[in-house]
MOPAC internal coordinates of N, CA, C and O (Angstrom, degrees):
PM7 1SCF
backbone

  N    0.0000 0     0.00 0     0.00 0    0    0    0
  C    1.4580 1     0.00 0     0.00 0    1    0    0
  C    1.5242 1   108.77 1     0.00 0    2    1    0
  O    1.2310 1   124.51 1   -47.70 1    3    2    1
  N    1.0599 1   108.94 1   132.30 1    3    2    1
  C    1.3765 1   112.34 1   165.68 1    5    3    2
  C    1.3394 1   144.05 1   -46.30 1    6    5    3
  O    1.2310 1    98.11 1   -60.90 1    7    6    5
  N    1.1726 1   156.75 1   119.10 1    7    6    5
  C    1.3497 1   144.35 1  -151.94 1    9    7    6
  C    1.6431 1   110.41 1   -93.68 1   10    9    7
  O    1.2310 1   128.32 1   177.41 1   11   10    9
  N    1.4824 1   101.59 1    -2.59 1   11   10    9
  C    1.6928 1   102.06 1   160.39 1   13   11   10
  C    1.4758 1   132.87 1   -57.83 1   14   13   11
  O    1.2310 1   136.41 1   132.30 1   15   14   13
  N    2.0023 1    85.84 1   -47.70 1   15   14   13
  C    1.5219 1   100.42 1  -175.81 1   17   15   14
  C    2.0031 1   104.36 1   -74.36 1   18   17   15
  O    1.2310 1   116.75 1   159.35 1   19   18   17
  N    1.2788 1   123.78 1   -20.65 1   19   18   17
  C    1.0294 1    97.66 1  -166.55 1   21   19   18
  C    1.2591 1   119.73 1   -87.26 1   22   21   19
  O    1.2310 1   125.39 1   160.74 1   23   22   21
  N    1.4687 1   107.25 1   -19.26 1   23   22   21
  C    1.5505 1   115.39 1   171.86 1   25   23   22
  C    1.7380 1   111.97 1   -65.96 1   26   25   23
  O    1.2310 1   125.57 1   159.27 1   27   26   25
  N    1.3790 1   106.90 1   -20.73 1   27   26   25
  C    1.7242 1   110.91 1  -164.33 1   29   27   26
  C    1.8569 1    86.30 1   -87.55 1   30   29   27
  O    1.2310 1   119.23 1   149.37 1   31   30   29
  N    0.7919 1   119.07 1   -30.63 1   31   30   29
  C    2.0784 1   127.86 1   171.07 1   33   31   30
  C    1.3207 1   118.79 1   -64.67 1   34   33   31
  O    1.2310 1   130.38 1   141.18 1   35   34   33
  N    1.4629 1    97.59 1   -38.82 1   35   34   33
  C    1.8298 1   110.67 1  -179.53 1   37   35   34
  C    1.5595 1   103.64 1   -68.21 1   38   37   35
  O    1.2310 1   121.31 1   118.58 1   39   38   37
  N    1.5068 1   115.10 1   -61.42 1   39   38   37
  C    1.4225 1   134.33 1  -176.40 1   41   39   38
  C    1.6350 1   115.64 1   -54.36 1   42   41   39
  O    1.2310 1   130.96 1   150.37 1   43   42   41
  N    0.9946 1    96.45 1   -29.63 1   43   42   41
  C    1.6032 1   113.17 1  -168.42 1   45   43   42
  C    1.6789 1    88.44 1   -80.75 1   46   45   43
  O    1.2310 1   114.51 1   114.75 1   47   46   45
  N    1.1971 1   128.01 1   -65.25 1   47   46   45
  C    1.4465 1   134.26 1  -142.50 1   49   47   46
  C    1.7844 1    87.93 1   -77.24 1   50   49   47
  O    1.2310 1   125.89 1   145.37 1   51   50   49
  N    1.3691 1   106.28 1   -34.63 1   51   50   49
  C    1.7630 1    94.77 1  -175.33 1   53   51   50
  C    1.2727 1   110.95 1   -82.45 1   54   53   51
  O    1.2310 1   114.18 1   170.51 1   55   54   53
  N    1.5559 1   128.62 1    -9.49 1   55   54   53
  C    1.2894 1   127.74 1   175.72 1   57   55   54
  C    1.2087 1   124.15 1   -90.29 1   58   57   55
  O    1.2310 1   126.30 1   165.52 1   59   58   57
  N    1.7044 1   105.49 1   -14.48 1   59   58   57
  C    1.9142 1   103.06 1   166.58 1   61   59   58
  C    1.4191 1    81.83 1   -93.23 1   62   61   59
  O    1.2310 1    94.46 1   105.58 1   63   62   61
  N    1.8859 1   161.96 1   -74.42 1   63   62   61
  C    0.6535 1   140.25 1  -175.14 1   65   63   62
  C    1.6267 1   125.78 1    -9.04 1   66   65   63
  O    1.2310 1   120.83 1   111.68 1   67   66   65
  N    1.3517 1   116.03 1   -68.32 1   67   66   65
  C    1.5530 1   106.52 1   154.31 1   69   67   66
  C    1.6123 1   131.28 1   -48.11 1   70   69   67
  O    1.2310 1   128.19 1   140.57 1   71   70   69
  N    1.2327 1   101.83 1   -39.43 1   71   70   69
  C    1.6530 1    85.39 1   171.87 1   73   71   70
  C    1.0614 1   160.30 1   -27.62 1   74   73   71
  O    1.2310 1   139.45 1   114.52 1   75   74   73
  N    1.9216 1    79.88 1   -65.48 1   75   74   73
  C    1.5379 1   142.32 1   149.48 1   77   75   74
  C    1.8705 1   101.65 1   -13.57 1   78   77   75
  O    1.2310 1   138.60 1   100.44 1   79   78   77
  N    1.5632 1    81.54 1   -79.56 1   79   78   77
  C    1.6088 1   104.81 1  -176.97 1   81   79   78
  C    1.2883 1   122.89 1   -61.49 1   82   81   79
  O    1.2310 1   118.58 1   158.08 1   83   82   81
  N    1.5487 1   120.31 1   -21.92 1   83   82   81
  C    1.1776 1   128.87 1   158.90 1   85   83   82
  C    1.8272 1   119.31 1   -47.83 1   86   85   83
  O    1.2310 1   133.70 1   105.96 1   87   86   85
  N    1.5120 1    91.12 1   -74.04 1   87   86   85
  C    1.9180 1   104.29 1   172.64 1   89   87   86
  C    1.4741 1    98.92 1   -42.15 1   90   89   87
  O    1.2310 1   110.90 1   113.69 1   91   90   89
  N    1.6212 1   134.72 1   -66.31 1   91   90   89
  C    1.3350 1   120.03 1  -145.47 1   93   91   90
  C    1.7221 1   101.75 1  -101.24 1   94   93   91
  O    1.2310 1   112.72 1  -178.16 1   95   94   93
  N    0.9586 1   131.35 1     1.84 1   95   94   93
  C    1.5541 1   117.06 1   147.73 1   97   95   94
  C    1.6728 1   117.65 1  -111.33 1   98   97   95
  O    1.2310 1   113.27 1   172.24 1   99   98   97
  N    1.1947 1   130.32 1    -7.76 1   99   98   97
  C    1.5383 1   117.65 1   177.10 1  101   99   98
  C    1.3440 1   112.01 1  -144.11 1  102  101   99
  O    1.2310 1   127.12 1  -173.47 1  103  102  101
  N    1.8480 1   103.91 1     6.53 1  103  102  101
  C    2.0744 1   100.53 1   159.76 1  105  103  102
  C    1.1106 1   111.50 1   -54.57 1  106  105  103
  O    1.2310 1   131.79 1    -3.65 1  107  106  105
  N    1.3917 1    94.83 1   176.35 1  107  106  105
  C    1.5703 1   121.27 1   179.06 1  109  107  106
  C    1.1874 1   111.62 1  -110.28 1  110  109  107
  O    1.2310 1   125.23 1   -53.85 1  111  110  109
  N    1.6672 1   107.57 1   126.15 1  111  110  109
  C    1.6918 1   110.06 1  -169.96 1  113  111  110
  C    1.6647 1   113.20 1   -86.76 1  114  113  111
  O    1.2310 1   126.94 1   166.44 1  115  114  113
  N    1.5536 1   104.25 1   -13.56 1  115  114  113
  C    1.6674 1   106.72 1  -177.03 1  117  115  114
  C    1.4591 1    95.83 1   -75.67 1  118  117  115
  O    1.2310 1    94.79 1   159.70 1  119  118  117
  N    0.9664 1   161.51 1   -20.30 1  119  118  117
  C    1.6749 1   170.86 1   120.66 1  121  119  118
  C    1.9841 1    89.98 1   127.90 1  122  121  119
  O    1.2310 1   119.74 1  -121.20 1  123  122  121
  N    0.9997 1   118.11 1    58.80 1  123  122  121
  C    1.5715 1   125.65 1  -173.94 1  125  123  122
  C    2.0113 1    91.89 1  -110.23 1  126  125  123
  O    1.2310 1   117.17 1   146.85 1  127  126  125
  N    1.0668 1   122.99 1   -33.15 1  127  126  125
  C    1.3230 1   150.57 1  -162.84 1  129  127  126
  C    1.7826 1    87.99 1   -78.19 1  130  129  127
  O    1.2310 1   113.13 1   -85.31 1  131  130  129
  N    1.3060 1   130.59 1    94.69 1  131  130  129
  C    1.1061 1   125.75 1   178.92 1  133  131  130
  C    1.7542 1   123.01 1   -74.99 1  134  133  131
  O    1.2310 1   119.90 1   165.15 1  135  134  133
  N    1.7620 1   117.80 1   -14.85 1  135  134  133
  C    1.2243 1   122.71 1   155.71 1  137  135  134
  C    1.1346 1   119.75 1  -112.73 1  138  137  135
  O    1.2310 1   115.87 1  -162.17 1  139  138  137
  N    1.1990 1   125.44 1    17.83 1  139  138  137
  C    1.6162 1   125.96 1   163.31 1  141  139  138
  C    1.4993 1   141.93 1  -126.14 1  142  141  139
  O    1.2310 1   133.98 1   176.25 1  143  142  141
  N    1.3866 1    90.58 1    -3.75 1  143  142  141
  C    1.6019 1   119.15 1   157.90 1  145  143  142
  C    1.2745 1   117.97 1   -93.58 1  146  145  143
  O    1.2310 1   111.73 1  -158.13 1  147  146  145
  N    1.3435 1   133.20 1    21.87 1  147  146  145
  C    1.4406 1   112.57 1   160.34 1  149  147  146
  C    1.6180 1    85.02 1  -156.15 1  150  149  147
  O    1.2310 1   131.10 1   -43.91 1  151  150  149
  N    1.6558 1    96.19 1   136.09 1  151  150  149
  C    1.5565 1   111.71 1  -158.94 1  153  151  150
  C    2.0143 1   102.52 1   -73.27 1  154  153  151
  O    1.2310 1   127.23 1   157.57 1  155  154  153
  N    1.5290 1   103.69 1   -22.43 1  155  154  153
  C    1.3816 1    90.04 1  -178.70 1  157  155  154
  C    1.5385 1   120.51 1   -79.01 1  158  157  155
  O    1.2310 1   126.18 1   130.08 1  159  158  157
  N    1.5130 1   105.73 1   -49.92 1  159  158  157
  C    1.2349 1    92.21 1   152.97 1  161  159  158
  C    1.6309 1   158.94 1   -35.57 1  162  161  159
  O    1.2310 1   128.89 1   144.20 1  163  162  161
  N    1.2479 1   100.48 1   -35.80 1  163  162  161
  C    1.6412 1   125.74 1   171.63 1  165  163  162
  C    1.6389 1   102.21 1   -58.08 1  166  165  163
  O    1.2310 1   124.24 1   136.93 1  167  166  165
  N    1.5365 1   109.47 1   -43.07 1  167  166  165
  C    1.7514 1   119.41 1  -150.83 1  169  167  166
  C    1.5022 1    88.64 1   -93.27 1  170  169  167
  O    1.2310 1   118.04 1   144.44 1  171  170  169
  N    1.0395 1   121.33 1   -35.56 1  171  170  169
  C    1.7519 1   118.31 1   174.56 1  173  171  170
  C    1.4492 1   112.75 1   -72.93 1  174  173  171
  O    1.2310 1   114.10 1   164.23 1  175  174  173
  N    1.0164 1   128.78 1   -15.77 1  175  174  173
  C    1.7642 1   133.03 1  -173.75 1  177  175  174
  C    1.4364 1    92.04 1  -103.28 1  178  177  175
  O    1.2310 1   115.50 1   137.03 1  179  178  177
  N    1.0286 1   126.14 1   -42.97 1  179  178  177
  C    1.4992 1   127.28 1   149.15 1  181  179  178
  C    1.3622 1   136.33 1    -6.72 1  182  181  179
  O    1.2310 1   125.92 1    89.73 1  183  182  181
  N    1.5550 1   106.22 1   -90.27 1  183  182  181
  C    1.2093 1   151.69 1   150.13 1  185  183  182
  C    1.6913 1   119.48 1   -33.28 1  186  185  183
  O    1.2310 1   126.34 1   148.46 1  187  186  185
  N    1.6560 1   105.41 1   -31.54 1  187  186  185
  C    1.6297 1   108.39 1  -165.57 1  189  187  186
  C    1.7843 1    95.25 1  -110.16 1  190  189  187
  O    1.2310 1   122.52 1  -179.42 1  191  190  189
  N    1.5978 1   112.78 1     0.58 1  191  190  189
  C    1.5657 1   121.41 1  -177.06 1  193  191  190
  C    1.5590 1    97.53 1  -110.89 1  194  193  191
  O    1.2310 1   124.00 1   152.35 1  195  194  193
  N    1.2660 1   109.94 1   -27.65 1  195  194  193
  C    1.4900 1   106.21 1  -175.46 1  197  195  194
  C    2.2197 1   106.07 1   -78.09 1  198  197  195
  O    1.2310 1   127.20 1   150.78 1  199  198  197
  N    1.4602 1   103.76 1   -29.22 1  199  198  197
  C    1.3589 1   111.40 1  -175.20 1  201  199  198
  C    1.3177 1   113.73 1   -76.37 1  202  201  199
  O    1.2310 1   121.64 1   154.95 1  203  202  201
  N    1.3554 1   114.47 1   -25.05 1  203  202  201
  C    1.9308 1   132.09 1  -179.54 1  205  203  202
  C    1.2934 1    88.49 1   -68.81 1  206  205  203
  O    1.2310 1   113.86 1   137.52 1  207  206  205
  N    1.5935 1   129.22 1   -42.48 1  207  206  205
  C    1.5598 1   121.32 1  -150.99 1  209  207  206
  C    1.7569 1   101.59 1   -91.84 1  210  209  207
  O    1.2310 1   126.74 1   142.15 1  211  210  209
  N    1.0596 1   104.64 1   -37.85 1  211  210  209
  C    2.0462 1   100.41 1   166.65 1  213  211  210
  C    1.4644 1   102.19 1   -85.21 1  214  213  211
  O    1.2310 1   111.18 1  -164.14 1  215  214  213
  N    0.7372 1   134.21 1    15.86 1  215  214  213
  C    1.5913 1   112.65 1  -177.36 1  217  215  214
  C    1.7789 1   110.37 1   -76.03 1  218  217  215
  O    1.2310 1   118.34 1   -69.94 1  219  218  217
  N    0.9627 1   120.77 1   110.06 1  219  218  217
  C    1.6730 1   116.30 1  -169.30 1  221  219  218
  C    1.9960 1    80.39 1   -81.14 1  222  221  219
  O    1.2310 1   127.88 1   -47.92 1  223  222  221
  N    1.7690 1   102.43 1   132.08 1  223  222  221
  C    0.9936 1   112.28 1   158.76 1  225  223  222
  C    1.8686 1   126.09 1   -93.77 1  226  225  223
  O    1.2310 1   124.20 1   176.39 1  227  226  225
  N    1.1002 1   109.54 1    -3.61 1  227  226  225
  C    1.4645 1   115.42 1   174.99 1  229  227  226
  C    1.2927 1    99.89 1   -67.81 1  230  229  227
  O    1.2310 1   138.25 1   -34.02 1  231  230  229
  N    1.6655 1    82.23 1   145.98 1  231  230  229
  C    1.9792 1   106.29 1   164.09 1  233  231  230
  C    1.2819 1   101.24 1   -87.05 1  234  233  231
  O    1.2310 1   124.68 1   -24.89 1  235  234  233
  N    0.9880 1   108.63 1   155.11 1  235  234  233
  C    1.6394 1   126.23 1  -163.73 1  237  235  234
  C    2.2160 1    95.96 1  -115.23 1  238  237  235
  O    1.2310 1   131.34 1   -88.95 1  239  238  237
  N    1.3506 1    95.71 1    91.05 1  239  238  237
  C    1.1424 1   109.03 1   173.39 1  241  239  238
  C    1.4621 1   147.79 1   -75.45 1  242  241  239
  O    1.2310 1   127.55 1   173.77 1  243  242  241
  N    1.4238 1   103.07 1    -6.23 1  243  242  241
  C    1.2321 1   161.24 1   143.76 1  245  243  242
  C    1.8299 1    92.26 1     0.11 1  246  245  243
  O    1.2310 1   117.02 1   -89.12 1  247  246  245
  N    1.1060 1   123.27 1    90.88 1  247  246  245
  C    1.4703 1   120.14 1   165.27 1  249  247  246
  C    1.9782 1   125.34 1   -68.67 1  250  249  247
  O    1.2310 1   113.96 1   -40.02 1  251  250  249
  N    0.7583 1   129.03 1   139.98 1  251  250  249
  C    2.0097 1   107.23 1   175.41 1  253  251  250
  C    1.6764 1   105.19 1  -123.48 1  254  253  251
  O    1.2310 1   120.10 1   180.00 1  255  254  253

């Protein structure tokens, strides 16, 4: 396996992990808060900030 994908799995899993943690220590309980009142949402905005941040943008130049 490639060591691209696992860092883009690692990054990913700690960025809905934060999300996560976003909704249940600093959501909003009046649910007026359209990304922080509902826990899936929070963990997917999460998750899609944590995947931007591993994303290796290099081309892989790599001849075989």
């Amino acid at each position: 396996m490639n060591g691209h994908w696992l860092k883009l799995g690692i990054f990913l899993a700690l960025g809905a992990l934060g999300g996560f943690a976003y909704y249940y220590f600093i959501g909003c309980a009046s649910g007026t808060c359209p990304l922080t009142s509902n826990p899936y949402i929070s963990t997917g905005y999460g998750a899609l900030i944590g995947a931007l941040l591993g994303w290796d943008g290099k081309k892989n130049t790599q001849s075989k």
